[in-house]
One Martini backbone bead per residue (centre of mass of N, CA, C, O) as a GRO file, in nm:
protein
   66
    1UNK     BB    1  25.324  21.948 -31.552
    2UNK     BB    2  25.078  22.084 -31.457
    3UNK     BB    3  24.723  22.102 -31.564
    4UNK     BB    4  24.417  22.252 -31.702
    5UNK     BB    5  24.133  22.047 -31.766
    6UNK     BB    6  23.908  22.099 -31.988
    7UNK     BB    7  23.551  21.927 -31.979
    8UNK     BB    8  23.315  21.751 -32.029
    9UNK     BB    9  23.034  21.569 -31.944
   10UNK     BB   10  23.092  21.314 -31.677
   11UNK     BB   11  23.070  21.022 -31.535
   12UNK     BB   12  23.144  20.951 -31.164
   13UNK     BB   13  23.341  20.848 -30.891
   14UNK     BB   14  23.364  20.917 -30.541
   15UNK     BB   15  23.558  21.125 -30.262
   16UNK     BB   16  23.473  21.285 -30.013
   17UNK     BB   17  23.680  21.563 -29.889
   18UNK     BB   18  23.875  21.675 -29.658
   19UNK     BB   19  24.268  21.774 -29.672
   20UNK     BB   20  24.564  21.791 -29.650
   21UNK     BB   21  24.837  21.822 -29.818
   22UNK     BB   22  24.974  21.599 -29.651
   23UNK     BB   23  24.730  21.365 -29.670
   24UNK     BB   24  24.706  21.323 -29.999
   25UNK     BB   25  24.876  21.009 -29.963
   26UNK     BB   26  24.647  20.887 -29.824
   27UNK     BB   27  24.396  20.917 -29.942
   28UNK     BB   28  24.484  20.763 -30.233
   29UNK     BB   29  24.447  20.490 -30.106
   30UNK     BB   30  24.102  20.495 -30.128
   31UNK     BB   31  24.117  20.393 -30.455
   32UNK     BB   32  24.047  20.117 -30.373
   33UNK     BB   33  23.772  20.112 -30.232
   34UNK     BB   34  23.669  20.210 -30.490
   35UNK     BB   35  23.754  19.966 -30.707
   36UNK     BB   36  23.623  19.751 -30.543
   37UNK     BB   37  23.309  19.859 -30.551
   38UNK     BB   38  23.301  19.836 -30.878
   39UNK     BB   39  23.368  19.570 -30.922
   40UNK     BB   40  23.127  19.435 -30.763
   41UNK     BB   41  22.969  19.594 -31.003
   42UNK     BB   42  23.097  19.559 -31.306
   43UNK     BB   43  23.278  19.836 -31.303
   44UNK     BB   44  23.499  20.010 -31.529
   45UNK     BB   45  23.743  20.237 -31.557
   46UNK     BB   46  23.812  20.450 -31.797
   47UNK     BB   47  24.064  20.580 -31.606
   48UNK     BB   48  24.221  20.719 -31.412
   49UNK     BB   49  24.304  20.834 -31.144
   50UNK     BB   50  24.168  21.179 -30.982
   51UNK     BB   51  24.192  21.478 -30.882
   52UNK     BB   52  23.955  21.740 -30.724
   53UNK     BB   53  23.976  22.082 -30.706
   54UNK     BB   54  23.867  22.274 -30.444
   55UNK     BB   55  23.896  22.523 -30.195
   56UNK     BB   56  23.790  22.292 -29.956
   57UNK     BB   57  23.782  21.979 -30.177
   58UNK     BB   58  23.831  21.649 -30.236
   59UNK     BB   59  23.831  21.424 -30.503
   60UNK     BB   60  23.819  21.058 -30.537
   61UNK     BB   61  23.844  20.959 -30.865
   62UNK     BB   62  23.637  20.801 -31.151
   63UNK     BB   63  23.577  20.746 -31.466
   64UNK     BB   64  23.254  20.667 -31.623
   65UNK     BB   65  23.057  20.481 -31.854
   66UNK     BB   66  22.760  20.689 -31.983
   0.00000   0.00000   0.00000
């Protein structure tokens, strides 16, 4: 079941964007090109991919080391 984590301010990286929930799993797939660009410059990601939804744009992101 989804739910709501509250967090602590914490440095991230990823794609902002429009998607309409149709698109979602399109969308999902440009993690590979932010972890490749990651990648390339010796950044690895702290935890899993994750989505931040606010009422009109998504954002596919990964936390780093801060």
């Amino acid at each position: 079941m989804p739910e709501i984590v509250e967090r602590g301010e914490q440095p991230y990286v990823g794609i902002r964007a429009k998607v309409a929930m149709h698109e979602i799993a399109a969308f999902a797939q440009r993690g590979g090109e932010v972890f490749g660009r990651l990648a390339a410059r010796g950044i690895t990601p702290v935890d899993a991919l994750f989505f931040k939804y606010d009422q009109w744009k998504t954002e596919l992101l990964f936390r780093l080391r801060g």
